[in-house]
KEMISE-165068 format. One record per residue (C-alpha): residue in three letters; chain; y negated, z, x negated. Coordinates in Angstrom, 2 decimals. Layout:
N
+--------+--------+---------+---------+---------+
! residu ! chaine !      c2 !      c3 !      c1 !
+--------+--------+---------+---------+---------+
!    ALA !      A !       Y !       Z !       X !
...
+--------+--------+---------+---------+---------+
END
This chain:
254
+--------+--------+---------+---------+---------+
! residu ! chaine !      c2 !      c3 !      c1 !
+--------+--------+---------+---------+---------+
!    UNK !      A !  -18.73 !   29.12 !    5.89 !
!    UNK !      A !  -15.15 !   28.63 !    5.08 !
!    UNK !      A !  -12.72 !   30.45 !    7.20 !
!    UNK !      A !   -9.95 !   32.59 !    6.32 !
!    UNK !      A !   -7.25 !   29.96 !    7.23 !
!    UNK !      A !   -8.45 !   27.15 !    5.33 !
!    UNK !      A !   -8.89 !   30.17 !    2.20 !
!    UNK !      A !   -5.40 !   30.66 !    2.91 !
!    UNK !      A !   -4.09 !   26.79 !    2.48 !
!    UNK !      A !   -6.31 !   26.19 !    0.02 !
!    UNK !      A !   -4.89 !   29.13 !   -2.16 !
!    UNK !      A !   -1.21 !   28.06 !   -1.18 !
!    UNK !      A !   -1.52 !   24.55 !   -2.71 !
!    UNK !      A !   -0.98 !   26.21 !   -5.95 !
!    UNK !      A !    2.83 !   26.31 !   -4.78 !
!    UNK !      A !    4.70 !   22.90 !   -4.21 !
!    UNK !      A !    6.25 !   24.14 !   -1.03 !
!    UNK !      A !    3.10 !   24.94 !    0.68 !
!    UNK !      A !    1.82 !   21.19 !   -0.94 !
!    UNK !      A !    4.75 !   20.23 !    0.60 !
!    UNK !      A !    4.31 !   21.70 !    3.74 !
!    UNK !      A !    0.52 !   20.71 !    4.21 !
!    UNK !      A !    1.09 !   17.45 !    2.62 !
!    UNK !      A !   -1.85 !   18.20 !    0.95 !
!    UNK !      A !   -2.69 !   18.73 !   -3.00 !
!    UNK !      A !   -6.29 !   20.56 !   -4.09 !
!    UNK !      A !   -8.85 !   19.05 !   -6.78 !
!    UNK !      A !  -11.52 !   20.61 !   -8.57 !
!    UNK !      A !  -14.92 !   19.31 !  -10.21 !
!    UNK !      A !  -17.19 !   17.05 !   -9.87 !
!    UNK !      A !  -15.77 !   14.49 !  -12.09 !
!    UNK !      A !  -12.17 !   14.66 !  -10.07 !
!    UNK !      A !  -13.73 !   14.80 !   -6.80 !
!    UNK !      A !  -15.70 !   11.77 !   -7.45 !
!    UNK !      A !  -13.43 !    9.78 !   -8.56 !
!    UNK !      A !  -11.61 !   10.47 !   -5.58 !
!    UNK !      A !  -14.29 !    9.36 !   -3.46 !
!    UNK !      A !  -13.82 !    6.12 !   -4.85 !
!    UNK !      A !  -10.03 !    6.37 !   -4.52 !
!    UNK !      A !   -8.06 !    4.75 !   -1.49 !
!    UNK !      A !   -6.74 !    8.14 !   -0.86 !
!    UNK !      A !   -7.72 !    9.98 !    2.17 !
!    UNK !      A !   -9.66 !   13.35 !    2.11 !
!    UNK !      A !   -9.13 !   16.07 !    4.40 !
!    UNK !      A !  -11.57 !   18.77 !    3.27 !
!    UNK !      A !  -14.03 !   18.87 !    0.95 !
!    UNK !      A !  -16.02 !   22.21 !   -0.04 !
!    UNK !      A !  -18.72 !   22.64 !   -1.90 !
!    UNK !      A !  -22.23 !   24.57 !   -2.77 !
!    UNK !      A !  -25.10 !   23.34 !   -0.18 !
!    UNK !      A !  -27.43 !   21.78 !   -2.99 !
!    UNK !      A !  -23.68 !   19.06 !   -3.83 !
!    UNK !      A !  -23.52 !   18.01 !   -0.38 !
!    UNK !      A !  -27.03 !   17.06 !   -0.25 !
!    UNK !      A !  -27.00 !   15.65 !   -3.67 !
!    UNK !      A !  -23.91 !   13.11 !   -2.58 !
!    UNK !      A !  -24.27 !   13.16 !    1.24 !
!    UNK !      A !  -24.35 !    9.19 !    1.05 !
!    UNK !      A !  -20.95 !    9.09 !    0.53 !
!    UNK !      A !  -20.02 !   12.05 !    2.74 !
!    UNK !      A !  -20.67 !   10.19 !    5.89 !
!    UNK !      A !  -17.20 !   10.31 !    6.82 !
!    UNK !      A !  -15.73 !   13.67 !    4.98 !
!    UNK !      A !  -14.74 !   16.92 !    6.80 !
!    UNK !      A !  -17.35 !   18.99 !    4.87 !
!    UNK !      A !  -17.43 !   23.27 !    4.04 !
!    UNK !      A !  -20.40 !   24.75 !    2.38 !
!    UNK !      A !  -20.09 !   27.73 !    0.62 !
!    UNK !      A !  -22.13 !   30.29 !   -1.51 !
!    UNK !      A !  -20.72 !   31.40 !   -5.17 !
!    UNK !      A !  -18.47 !   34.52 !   -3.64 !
!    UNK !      A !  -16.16 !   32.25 !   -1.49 !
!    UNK !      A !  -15.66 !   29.41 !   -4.21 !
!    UNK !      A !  -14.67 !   32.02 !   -6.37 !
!    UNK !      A !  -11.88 !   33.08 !   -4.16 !
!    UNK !      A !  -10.37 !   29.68 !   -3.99 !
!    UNK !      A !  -11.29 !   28.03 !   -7.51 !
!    UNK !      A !   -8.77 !   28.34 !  -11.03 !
!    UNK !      A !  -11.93 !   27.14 !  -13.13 !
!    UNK !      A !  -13.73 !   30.34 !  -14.67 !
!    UNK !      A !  -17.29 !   28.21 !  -14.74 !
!    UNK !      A !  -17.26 !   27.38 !  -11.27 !
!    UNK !      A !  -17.04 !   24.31 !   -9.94 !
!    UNK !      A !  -19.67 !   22.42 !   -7.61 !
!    UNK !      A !  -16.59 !   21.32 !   -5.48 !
!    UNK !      A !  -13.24 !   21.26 !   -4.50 !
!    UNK !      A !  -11.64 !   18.82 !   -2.34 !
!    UNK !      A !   -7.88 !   18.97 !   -0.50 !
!    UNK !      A !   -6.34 !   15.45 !   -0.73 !
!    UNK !      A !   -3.48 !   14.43 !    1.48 !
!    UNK !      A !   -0.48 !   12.79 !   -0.39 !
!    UNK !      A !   -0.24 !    9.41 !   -0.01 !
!    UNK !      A !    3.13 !    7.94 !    0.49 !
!    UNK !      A !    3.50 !    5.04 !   -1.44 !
!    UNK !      A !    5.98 !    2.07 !   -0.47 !
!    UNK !      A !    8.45 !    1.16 !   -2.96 !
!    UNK !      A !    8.05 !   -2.68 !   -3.72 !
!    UNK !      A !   11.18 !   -3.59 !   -6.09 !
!    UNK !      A !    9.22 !   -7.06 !   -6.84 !
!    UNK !      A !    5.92 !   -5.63 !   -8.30 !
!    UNK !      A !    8.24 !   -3.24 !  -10.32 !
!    UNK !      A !   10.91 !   -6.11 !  -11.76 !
!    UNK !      A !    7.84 !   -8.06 !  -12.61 !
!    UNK !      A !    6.15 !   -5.64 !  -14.82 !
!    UNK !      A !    6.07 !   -2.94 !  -16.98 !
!    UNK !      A !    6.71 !    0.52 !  -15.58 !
!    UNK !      A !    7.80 !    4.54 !  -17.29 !
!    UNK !      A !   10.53 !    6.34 !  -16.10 !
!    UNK !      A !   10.33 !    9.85 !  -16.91 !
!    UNK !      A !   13.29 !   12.22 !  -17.76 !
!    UNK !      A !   12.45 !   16.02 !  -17.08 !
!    UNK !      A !    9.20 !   16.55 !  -18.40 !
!    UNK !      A !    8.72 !   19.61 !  -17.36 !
!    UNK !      A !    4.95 !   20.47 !  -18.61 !
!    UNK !      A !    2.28 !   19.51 !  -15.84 !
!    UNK !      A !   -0.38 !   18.95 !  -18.87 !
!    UNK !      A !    1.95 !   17.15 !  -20.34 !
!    UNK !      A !    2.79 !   14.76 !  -17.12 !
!    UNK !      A !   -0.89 !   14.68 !  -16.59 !
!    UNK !      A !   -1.44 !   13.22 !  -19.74 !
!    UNK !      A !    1.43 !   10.56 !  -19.56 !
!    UNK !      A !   -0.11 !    9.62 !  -15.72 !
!    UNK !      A !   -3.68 !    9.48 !  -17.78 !
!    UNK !      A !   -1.96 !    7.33 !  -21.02 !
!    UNK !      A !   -0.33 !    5.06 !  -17.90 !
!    UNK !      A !   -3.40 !    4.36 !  -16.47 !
!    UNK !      A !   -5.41 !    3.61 !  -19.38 !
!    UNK !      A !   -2.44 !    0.66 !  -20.56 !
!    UNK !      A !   -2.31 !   -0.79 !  -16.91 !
!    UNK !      A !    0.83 !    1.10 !  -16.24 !
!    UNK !      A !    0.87 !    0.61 !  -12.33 !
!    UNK !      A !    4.08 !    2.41 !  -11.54 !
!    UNK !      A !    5.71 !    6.04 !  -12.32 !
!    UNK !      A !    9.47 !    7.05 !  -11.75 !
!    UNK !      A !   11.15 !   10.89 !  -12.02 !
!    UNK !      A !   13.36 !   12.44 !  -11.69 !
!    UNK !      A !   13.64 !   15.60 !  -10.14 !
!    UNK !      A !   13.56 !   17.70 !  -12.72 !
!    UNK !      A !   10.38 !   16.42 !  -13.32 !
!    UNK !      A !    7.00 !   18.96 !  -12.72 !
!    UNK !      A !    5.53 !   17.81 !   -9.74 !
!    UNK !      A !    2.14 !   15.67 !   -9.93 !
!    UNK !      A !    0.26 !   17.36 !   -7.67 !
!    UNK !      A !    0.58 !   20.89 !   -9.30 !
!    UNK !      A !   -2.83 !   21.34 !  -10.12 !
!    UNK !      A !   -2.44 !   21.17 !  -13.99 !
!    UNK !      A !   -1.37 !   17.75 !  -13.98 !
!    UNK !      A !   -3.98 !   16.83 !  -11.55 !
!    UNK !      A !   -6.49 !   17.87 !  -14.05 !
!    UNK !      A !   -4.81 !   16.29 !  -16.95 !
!    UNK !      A !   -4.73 !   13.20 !  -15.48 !
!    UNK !      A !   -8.49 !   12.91 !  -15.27 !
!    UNK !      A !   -8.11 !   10.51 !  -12.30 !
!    UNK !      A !   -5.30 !    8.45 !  -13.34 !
!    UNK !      A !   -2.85 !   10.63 !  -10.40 !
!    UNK !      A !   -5.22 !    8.92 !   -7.91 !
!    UNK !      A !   -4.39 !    5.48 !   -9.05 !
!    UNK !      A !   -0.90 !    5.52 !  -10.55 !
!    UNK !      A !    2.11 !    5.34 !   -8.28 !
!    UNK !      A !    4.59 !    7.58 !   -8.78 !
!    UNK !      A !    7.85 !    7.95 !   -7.30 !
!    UNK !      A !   10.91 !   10.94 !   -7.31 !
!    UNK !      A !   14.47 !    9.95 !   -7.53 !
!    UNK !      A !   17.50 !    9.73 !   -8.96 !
!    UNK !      A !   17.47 !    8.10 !  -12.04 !
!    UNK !      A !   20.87 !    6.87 !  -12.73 !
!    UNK !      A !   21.04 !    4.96 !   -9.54 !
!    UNK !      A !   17.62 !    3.63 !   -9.78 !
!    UNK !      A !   18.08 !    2.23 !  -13.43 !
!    UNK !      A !   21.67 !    0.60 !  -12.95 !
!    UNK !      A !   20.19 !   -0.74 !   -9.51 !
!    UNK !      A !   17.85 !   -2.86 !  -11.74 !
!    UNK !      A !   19.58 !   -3.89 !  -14.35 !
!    UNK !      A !   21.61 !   -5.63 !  -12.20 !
!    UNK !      A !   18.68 !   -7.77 !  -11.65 !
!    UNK !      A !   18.28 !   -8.10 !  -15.35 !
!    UNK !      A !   15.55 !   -6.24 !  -16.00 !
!    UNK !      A !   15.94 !   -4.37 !  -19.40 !
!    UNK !      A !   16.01 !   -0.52 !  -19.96 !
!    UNK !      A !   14.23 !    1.22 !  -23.35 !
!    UNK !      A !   14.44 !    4.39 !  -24.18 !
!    UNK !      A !   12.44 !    6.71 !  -26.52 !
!    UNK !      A !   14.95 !    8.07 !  -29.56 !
!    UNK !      A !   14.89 !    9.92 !  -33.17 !
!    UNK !      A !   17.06 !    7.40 !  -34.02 !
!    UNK !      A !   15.92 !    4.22 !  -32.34 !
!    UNK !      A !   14.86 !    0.84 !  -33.40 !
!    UNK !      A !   11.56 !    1.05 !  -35.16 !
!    UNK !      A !    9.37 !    0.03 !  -32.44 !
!    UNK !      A !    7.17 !   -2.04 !  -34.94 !
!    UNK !      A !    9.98 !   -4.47 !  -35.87 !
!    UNK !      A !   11.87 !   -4.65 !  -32.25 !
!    UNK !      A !   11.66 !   -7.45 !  -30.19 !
!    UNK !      A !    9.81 !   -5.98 !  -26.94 !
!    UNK !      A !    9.73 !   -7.36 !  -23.36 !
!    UNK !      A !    6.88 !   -8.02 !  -21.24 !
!    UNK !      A !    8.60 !   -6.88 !  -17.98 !
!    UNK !      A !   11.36 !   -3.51 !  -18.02 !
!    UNK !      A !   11.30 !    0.27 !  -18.04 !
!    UNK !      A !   10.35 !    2.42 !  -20.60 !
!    UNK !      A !   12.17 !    5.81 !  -20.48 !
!    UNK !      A !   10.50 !    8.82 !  -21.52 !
!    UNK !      A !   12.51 !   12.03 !  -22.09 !
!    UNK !      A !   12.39 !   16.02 !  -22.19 !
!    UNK !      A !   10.02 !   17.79 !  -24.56 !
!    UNK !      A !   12.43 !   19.41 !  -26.30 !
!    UNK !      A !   16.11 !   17.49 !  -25.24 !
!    UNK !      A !   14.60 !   14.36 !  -24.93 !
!    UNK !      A !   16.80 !   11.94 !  -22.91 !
!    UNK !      A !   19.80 !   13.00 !  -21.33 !
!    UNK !      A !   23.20 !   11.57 !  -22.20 !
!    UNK !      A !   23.69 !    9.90 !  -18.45 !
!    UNK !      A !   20.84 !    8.28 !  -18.97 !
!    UNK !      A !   20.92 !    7.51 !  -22.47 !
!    UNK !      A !   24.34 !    5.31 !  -21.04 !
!    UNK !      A !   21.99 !    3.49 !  -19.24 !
!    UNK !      A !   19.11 !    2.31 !  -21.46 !
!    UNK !      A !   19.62 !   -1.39 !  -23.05 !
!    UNK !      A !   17.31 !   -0.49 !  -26.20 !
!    UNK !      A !   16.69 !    2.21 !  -28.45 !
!    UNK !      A !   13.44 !    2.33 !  -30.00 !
!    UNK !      A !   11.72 !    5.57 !  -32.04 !
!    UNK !      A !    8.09 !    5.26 !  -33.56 !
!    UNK !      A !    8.40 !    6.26 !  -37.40 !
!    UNK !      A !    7.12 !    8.37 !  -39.55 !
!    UNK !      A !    4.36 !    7.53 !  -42.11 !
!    UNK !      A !    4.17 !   10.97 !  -43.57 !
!    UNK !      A !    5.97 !   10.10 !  -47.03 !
!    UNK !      A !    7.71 !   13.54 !  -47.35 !
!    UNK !      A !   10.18 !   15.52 !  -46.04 !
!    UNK !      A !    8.17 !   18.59 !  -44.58 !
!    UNK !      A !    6.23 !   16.32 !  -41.76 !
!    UNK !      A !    6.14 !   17.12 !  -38.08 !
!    UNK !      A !    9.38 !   16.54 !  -36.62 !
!    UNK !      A !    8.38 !   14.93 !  -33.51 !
!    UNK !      A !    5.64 !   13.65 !  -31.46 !
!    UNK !      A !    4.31 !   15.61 !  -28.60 !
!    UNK !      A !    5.82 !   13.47 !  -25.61 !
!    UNK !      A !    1.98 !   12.40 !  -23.98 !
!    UNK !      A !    1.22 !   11.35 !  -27.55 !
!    UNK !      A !    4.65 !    8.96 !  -28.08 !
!    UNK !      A !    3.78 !    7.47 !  -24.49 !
!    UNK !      A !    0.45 !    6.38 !  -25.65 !
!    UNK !      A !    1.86 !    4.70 !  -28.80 !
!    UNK !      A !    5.12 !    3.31 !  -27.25 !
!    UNK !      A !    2.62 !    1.45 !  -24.27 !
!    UNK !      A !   -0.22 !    0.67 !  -27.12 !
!    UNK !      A !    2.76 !   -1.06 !  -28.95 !
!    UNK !      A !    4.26 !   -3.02 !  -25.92 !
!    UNK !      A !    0.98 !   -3.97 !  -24.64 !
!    UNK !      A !   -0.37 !   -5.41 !  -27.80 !
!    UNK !      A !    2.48 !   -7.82 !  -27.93 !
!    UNK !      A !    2.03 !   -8.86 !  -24.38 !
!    UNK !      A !   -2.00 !   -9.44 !  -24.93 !
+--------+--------+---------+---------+---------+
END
């Protein structure tokens, strides 16, 4: 039976203070969930319908466990088929390692401010081997629920890390390690000359990257346009241009 105080929290992590506060962030599904059984993070409730739990109860050995009946999952659940189960994560805190990062390809994001949209990036990040994450503030947050969903997984695996931009990116190219950035007017990403270790900036949906940190970025690079005529879409929707811009660098890397 799930009491009214875990109802409560559960309901709260749809705000990032009360995320904040709990340190906890909420996923829904049985494909999410599962995947975060096999994740390294830790689980601090799961809740789900009696005939789940006895279906995965191998690997629930160790899990704090609720079962519930169809009226209380429907107090707590966004999905309008509902879900088997939902689990409450607790957010990891990942260490910083300047080493893995100057050695390798990571994104830095510039106010994205669409969870579906930062999902998708986290999920495009994943799928090219892209190990670590870095916004800004401005940024939505990756545990809103949204994103967790539109990550499929990937926010499980990827590392991601808040700060300020401007300091983080001059910090590192002092150590040589080159900035790109995403433009209209860039390079055409197909002819540049592309690094197998940097940062790859995305920006804004709709400003794209800001002028501080435009100051900042080494290379300009844009993906062109093979429409042919002069009534094509004007830009790529940013999830989309992260999957090309990471297909492109990883092709000439492998």
């Amino acid at each position: 039976m799930l009491s009214k105080q875990i109802t409560k929290i559960v309901q709260n992590l749809e705000k990032k203070k009360f995320r904040e506060k709990y340190n906890l962030f909420k996923i829904e599904g049985e494909k999410l969930v599962g995947e975060l059984l096999h994740s390294s993070l830790k689980i601090h409730t799961l809740i789900a319908f009696s005939s789940w739990i006895e279906q995965n109860k191998k690997v629930l050995s160790n899990v704090n466990t609720i079962a519930v009946d169809e009226r209380e999952m429907h107090g707590i659940s966004n999905f309008q088929s509902l879900p088997q189960v939902i689990a409450l994560a607790e957010i990891p805190d990942y260490p910083y390692e300047p080493e893995a990062v100057a050695d390798s390809l990571s994104l830095v994001l510039n106010g994205i401010q669409d969870p579906g949209n930062l999902g998708t990036i986290l999920r495009v990040a994943d799928w090219f081997g892209i190990r670590h994450v870095f916004c800004d503030e401005n940024c939505a947050g990756i545990y809103n629920p949204k994103c967790v969903q539109a990550s499929m997984g990937a926010v499980f695996r990827v590392r991601v890390f808040y700060t300020k931009l401007p300091e983080f990116l001059y910090g590192l190219k002092q150590k040589n390690l080159p900035v790109y950035g995403t433009f209209l007017n860039g390079e055409d990403i197909y002819k540049a000359t592309l690094s197998t270790r940097g940062l790859i900036v995305m920006g804004n949906e709709g400003k794209g990257i800001s002028k501080e940190i435009e100051a900042l970025t080494d290379r300009k690079l844009t993906i062109p346009s093979f429409a042919g005529h002069a009534g094509s879409t004007e830009s790529l929707n940013v999830g989309v241009a992260t999957g090309i811009v990471l297909s492109e660098f990883k092709r000439r890397i492998d």
